[in-house]
C-alpha positions as CSV (number, residue, x, y, z in Angstrom):
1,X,2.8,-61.3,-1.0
2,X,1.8,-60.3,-4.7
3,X,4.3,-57.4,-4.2
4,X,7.1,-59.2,-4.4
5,X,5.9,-62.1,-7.1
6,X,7.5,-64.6,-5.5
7,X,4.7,-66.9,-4.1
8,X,5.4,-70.5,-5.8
9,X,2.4,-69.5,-9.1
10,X,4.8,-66.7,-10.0
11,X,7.9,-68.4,-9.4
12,X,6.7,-71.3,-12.0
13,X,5.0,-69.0,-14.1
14,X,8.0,-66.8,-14.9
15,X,10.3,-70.3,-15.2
16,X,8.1,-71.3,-17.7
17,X,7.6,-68.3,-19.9
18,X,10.8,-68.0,-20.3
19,X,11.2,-71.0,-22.2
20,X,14.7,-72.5,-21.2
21,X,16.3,-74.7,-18.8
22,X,15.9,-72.9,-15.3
23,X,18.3,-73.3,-12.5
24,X,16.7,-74.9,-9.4
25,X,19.8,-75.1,-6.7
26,X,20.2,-77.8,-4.7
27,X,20.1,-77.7,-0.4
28,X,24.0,-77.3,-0.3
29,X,24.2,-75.0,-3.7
30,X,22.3,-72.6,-1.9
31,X,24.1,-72.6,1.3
32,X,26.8,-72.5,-0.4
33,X,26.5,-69.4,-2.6
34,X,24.8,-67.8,1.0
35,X,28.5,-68.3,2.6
36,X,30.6,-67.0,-0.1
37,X,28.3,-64.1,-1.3
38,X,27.5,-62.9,2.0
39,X,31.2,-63.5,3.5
40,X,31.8,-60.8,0.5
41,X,28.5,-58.6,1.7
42,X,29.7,-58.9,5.5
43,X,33.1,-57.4,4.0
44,X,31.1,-54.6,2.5
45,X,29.1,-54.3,5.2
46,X,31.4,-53.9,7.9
47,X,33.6,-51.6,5.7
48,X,31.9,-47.9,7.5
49,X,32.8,-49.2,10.8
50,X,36.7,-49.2,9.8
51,X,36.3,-46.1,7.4
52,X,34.1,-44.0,10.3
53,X,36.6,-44.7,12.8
54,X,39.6,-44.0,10.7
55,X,38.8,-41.0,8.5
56,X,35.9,-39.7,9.7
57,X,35.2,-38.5,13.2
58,X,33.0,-37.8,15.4
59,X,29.9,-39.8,13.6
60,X,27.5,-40.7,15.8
61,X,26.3,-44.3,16.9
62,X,23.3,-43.9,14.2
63,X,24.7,-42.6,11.4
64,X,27.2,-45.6,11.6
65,X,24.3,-48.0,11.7
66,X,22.4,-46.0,8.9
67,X,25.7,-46.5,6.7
68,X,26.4,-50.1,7.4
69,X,22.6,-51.2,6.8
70,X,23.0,-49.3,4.0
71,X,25.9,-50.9,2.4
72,X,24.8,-54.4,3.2
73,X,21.6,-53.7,1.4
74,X,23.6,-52.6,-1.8
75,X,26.0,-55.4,-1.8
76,X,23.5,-58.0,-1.7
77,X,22.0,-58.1,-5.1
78,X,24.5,-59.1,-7.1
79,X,25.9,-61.7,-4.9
80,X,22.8,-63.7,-3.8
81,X,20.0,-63.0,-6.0
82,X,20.1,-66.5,-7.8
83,X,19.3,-67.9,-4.1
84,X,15.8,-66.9,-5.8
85,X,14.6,-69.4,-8.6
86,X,13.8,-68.0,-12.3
87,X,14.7,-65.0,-14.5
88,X,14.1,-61.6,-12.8
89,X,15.2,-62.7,-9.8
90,X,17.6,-59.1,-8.9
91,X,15.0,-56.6,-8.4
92,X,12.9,-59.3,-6.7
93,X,15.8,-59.8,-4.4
94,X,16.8,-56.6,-4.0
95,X,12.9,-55.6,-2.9
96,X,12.4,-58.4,-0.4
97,X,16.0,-58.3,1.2
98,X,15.4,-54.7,1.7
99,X,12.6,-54.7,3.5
100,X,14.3,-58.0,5.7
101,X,17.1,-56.7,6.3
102,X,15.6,-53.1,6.9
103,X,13.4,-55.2,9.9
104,X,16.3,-57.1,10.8
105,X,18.4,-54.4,12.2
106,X,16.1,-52.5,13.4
107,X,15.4,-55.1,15.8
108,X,18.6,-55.9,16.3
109,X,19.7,-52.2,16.6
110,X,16.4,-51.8,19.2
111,X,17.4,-54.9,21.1
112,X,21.2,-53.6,21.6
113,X,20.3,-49.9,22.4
114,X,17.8,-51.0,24.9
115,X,19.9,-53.7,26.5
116,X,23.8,-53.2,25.4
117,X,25.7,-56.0,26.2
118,X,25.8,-59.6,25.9
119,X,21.7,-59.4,26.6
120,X,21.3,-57.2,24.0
121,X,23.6,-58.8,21.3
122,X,21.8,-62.4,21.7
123,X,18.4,-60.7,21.7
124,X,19.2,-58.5,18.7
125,X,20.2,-61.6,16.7
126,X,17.0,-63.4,17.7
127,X,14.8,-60.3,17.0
128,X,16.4,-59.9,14.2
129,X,16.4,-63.5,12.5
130,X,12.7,-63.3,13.6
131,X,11.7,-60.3,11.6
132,X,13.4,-61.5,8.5
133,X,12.3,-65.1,8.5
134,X,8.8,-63.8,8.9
135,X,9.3,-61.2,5.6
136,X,11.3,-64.4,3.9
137,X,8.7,-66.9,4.5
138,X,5.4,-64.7,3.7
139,X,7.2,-63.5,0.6
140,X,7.4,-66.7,-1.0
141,X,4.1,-68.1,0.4
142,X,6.0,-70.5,2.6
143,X,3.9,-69.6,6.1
144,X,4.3,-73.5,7.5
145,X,8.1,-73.5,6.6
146,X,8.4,-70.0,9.1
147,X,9.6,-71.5,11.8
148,X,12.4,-73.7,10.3
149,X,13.5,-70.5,8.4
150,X,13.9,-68.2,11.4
151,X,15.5,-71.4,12.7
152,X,18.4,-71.5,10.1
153,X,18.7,-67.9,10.2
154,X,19.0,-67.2,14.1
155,X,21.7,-70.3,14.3
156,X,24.2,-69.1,11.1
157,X,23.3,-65.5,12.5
158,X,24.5,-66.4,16.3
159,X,27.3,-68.7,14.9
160,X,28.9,-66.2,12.4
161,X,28.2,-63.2,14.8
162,X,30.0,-64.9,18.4
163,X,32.8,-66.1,15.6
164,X,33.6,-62.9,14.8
165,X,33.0,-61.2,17.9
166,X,35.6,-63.4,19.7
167,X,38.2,-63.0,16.8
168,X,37.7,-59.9,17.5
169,X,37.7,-59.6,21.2
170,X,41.3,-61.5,21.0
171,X,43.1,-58.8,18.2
172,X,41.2,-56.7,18.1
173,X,44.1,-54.6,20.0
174,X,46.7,-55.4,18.4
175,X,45.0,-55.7,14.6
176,X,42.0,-53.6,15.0
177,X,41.1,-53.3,11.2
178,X,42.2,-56.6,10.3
179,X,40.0,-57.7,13.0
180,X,36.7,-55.6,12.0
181,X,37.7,-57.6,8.5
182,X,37.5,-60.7,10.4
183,X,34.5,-60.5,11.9
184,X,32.8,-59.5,8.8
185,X,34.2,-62.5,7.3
186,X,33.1,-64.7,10.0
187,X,29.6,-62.3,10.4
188,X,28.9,-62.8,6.6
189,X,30.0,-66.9,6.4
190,X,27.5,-67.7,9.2
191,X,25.0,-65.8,8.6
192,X,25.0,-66.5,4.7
193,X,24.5,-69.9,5.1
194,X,21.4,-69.1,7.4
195,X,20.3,-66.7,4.7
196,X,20.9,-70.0,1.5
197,X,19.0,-72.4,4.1
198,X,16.0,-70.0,4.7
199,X,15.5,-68.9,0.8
200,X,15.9,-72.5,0.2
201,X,13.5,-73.9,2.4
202,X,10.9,-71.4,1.6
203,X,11.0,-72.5,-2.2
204,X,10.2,-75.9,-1.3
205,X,6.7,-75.6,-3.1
206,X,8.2,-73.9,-6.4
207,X,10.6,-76.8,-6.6
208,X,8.3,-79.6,-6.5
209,X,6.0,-77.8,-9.0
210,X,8.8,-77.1,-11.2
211,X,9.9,-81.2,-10.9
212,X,9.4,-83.2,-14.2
213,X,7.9,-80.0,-15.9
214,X,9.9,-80.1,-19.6
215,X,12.9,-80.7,-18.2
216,X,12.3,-76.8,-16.6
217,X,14.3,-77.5,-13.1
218,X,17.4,-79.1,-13.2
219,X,19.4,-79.7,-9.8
220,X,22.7,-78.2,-9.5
């Protein structure tokens, strides 16, 4: 997907031009940042559903998912775009988790309106990890590594998602907004090391290009 520059050519071809040492992160380094930078996204993300509810009523259903899409989107950049390898990797990030996570919950949102419930929770979060492993994996030219990326995604997604949902479920009475923090915390862990795995995996050419070039990759 020449839109995005991001098939391995690109990837190489920018860590070269650039003429210094480029970061290539390691299996764990990259699930790693995906936990904490998303756990701080999740935060972010979640943040509409505490402020609609406190401050401003009578928002519709929509409008609350418009704004926390929203949010999530704009707090990504800064926390995950080295998940991508080489300089320029912000705007590149920024344009394919965009359009990922744009898919994302509109399947997810689709699945949950249509179904409600526990049906249409679990098959929002498949939908969902579906859409964006399939953006994620065409992006950077990694079609045969697909699978294993909507893999990692659906299973940090479901983990992170039931975690919170239950921490939820058991304060949420008691501690509602600590709770809604909670479960974007636990939403943002899982799912963000889903999100390291996938951008990992779908590098896997770039890396082994970028191996023994000039000292140009260096594992972290």
């Amino acid at each position: 997907m020449s839109l995005f520059q991001l098939d391995p050519e690109s990837i190489v071809a920018r860590a070269r031009a650039s003429g210094q040492s480029v970061e290539v992160p390691s299996f764990w380094a990259s699930v790693w940042r995906g936990v904490w930078g998303f756990m701080v996204v999740g935060v972010i993300g979640f943040a509409p559903w505490a402020i609609f509810e406190k401050w401003i009523r009578g928002m519709r259903e929509a409008q609350l998912y418009v704004a926390c899409t929203a949010a999530f989107i704009a707090a990504s950049g800064p926390f995950l775009h080295r998940l991508i390898i080489g300089p320029g990797s912000l705007p590149r990030f920024y344009k394919i988790f965009a359009v990922a996570f744009l898919l994302y919950a509109g399947a997810w949102i689709s699945c949950w309106v249509t179904l409600r419930g526990n049906e249409g929770e679990f098959f929002g979060l498949l939908a969902g990890a579906v859409a964006m492993g399939a953006v994620i994996a065409i992006a950077f030219g990694a079609s045969r590594q697909m699978v294993a990326v909507i893999a990692v995604l659906f299973l940090g997604n479901l983990v992170g998602y039931y975690a919170g949902a239950r921490i939820h479920g058991e304060i949420g009475q008691s501690h509602r907004y600590l709770s809604m923090i909670l479960w974007g915390v636990c939403y943002g862990a899982g799912f963000g090391a889903g999100i390291g795995a996938a951008f990992f995996l779908s590098q896997a050419r770039a890396r082994k290009m970028l191996e023994g070039t000039n000292g140009a990759a260096s594992e972290t």
